[in-house]
C-alpha positions in Angstrom: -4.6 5.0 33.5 -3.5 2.9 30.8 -6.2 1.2 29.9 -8.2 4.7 29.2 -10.7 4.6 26.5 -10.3 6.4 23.3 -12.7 9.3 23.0 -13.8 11.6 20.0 -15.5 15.1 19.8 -17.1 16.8 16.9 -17.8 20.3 17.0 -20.6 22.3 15.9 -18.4 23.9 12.5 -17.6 19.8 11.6 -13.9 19.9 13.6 -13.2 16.7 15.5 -10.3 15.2 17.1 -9.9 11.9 19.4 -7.9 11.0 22.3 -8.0 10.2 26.2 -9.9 12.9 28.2 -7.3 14.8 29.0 -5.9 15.3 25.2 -8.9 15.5 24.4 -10.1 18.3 26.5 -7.0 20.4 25.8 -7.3 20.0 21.8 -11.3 20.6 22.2 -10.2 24.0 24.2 -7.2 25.4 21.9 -9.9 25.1 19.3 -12.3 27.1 20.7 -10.3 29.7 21.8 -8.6 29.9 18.3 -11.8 29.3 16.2 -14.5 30.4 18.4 -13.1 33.0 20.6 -14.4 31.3 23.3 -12.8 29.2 26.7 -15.1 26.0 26.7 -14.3 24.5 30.6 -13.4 20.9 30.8 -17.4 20.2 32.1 -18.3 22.1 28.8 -16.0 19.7 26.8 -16.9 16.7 28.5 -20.5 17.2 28.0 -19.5 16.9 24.0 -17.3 13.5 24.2 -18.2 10.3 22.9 -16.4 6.7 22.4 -14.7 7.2 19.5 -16.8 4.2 17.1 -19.9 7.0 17.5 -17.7 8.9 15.3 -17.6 9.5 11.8 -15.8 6.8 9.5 -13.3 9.3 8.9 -11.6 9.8 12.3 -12.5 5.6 13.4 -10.3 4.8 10.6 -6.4 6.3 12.0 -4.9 4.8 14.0 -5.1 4.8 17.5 -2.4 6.4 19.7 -2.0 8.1 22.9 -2.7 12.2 21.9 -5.4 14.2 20.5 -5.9 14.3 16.9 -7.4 16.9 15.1 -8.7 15.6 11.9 -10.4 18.6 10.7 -10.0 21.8 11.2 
């Protein structure tokens, strides 16, 4: 869908990246099982997401593009 909106994610430990939902939920899962030892499922994720302007000033200000971006990690 090209039109898609741009979501964001901040986790608990202050990580947060942006992207469509499907980036998103793959970037949101690598960094729990990396960080967190743990397999978050894409209802899990979901459940976290938000439009991206709910975010912090510091991810709303890159650009936007088509991938996931972490922004802290």
């Amino acid at each position: 869908m090209a039109d898609e909106q741009i979501l964001g994610l901040r986790c608990a430990c202050g990580w947060e990246s942006r992207g469509k939902t499907d980036d998103l939920v793959a970037a949101a899962t690598e960094h729990g099982r990396r960080l967190h030892n743990m397999t978050p499922t894409r209802a899990d994720v979901l459940a976290m997401v938000v439009p991206v302007e709910e975010l912090s000033d510091a991810l709303t200000r890159r650009g936007p593009d088509d991938d996931a971006q972490e922004v802290r990690g």
